[in-house]
N, C-alpha and C positions, 0 to 999 in steps of 0.2 A: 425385403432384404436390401442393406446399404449394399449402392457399387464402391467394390472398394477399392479400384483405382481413382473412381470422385472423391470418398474420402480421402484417399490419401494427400492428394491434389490440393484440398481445400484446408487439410493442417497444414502443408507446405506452406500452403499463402497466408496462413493464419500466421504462422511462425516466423515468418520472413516480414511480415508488417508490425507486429510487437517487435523484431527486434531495431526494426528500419527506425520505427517512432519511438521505441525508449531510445535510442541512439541519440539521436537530437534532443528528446526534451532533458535530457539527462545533464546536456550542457549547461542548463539552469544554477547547478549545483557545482561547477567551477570555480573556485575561486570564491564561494561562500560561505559562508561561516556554520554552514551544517551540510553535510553529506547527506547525500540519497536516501541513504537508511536511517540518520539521525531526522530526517522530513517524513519521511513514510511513518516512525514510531511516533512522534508529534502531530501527525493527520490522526491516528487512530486515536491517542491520547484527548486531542483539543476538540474531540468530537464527541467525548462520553459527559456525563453528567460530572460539571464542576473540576471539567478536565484532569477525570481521570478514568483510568482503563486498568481493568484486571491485567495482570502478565499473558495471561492465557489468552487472550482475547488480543492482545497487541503482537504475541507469538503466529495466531490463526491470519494474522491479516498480513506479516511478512512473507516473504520467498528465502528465506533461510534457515537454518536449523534453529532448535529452541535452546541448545545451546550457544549461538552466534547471538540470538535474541538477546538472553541473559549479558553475553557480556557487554555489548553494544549498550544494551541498557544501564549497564551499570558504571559503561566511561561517562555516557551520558548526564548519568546522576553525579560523579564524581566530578563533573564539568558545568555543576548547577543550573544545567536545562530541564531535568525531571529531578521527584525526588518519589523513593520506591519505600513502601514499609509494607507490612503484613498486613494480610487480607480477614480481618474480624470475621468474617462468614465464612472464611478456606480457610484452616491452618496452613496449610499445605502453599496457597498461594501469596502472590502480590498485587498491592495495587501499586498502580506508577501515577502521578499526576506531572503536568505540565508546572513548570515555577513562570512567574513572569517573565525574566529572560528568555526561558525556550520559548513561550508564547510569542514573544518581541519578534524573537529569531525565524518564528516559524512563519508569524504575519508577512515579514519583511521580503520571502523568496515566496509565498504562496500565491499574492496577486501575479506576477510575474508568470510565474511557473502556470496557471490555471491558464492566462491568457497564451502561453506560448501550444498548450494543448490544445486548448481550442483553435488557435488558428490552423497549426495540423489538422484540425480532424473536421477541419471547414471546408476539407472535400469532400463529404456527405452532407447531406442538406438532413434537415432534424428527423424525418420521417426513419432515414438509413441511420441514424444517428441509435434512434430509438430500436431499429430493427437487431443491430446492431448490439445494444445494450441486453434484447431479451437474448437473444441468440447466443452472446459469450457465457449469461446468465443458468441458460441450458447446457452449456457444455459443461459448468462447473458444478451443476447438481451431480453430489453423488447418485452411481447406478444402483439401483437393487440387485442382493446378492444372488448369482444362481446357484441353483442345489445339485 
């Protein structure tokens, strides 16, 4: 059985360092020509095949609602960084691709933005680094349901 004032303990620090570390690396996106969230849809975007990504799939990898997704996506497209058309295999869905400019856009803050994470998280040496990556990994699998 978890102790569950460890647990509780160790969300606390879990929570209080996600919010410590997006604070700072967030300043990246000051003053640059794409917000936080127009970078997060562009990272999931410029990572699928031929740069592009189901809606669905660009929705699961935000922290906002799927209607925030939606609109966010669609200043996006109306500000010719993606562009969105229906999904041949979903009726139902979309695919979004990256256009050149958003690519440009995304290149231009990503080196930056990678290296300023990394040096934060350059207080763990790669072993913690890696422990680290299974360990949040675990915490985001869903539970099995109890009956």
């Amino acid at each position: 059985m978890t102790d569950r004032r460890l647990a509780v303990e160790a969300w606390e620090s879990l929570f209080r360092a996600q919010h410590e570390v997006f604070g700072e690396i967030s300043e990246d996106f000051e003053g640059s020509e794409l917000s936080q969230g127009e970078y997060d849809v562009l990272l999931t975007v410029t990572r699928g095949p031929d740069q592009t990504a189901r809606l669905r799939d660009v929705t699961a990898n935000m922290l906002i609602s799927q209607p925030s997704v939606s609109r966010l996506v669609d200043r996006m497209a109306a500000r010719g960084l993606i562009s969105k058309c229906a999904d041949p295999d979903d009726g139902r869905g979309a695919l979004v691709r990256a256009t050149d400019e958003g690519v440009a856009k995304f290149r231009a803050i990503a080196a930056a933005h990678a290296a300023r994470i990394s040096e934060r998280m350059a207080v763990l040496d790669d072993d913690e680094l890696r422990q680290l990556r299974t360990l949040t990994a675990k915490l985001r699998t869903p539970r099995p349901a109890e009956c």
